[in-house]
C-alpha positions, 0 to 999 in steps of 0.5 A, a space after each residue: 390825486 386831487 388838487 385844489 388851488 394849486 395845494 395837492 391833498 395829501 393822499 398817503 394811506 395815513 392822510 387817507 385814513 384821517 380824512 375818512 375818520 374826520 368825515 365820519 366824525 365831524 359834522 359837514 360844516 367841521 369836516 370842510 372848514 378842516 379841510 379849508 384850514 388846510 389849503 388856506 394854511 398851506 397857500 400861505 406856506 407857498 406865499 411866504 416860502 415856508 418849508 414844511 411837512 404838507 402831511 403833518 399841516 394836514 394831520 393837524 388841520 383836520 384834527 384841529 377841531 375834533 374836540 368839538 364833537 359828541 365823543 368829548 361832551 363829557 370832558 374839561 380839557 380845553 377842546 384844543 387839548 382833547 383835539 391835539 391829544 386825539 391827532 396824538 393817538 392817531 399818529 402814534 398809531 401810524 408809527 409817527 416819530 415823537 418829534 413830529 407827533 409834538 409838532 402837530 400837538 402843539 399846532 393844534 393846541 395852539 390854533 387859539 391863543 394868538 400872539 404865540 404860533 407865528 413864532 413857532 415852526 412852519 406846521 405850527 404857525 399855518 395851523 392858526 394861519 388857516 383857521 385864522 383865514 376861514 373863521 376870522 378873515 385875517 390875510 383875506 387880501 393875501 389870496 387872490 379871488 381865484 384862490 378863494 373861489 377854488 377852495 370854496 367850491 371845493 369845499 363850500 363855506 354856506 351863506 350862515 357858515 359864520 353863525 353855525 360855527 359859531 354854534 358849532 364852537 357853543 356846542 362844543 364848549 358850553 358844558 366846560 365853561 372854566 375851560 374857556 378862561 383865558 382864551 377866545 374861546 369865553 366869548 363864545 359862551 358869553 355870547 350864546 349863554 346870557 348867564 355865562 360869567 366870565 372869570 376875571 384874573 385879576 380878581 383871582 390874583 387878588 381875591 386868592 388864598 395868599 395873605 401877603 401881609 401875613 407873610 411879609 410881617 413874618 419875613 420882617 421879624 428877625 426873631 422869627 425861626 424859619 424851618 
């Protein structure tokens, strides 16, 4: 059993084997911020009293970035979507109810678009509470030092872990730049890619197929036979 910070590991067959498949998979840096996600999340479970699914917080912070890695260099989804469908497959594997496989799908998917998670359930929200501790500093106040101290010794962060996520991120996305429209995740791109070229929507709203005043003439003409 290992205990970090007070937050036991999840050690059943099916946590054991999904550390495994993430270690064997991800690069260091994703294997141990995955992991930090976990404890940070889950830390922030005990601080707000939340009541939740410690194996199902696990399963869905180790997956979360999986679809950063060489395995999805070729696909379009959003890498939170390949992410979430790969927790998908492995926990269908494990004969893992669908209710359940849903809750972790959506806290994956979810982890960066802010604004929604915190209203979701207890898995879903410290998922992105998690990530949001490690990559972006937010609730950094909440922990004590000796918290903070405990999981990165554990699991240890490096004096450039900002930069090479980072890295990590471009790595991950740059060959499916339209997949970052509407999220975060563009201000990856546009920073590591001087030719990157954010999508704008309201020029997409503007600049689209409709011809409202085409439409608007024919709804006015009363003789006009609709169909």
């Amino acid at each position: 059993m290992t205990i970090i910070a007070g937050i036991k590991i999840p050690d059943s067959a099916m946590a054991r084997e999904a550390t495994e498949l993430i270690r064997d998979t991800e690069s260091e840096l994703l294997f141990h911020h995955s992991t930090r996600v976990f404890l940070f999340g889950a830390l922030t479970g005990e601080r707000k009293q939340l009541k939740y699914d410690p194996e199902l917080l696990y399963i869905g912070a180790m997956f979360h970035d999986i679809g950063l890695t060489a395995q999805f260099r070729t696909s379009q989804n959003r890498f939170e979507v390949d992410s979430a469908n790969a927790a998908r497959r492995f926990l269908h594997n494990h004969r893992v109810p669908e209710d359940k496989i849903d809750l972790v799908w959506d806290a994956i998917a979810l982890h960066t678009t802010p604004g929604i998670p915190q209203f979701k359930k207890p898995v879903v929200q410290l998922v992105t509470a998690g990530v949001e501790t490690d990559v972006l500093g937010f609730a950094y106040d909440e922990f004590t030092e000796e918290q903070r101290l405990l999981v990165v010794n554990a699991h240890p962060r490096g004096e450039d872990f900002k930069e090479q996520l980072i890295d990590a991120f471009n790595e991950g996305m740059k060959h499916r730049p339209d997949s970052t429209f509407g999220t975060v995740n563009d201000d990856v791109l546009a920073l590591k890619d001087p030719s990157f070229r954010r999508m704008n929507f309201c020029s997409i709203i503007l600049g689209n197929a409709w011809n409202d005043s085409h439409y608007a003439c024919i709804c006015q003409d009363p003789t006009h036979q609709h169909v």
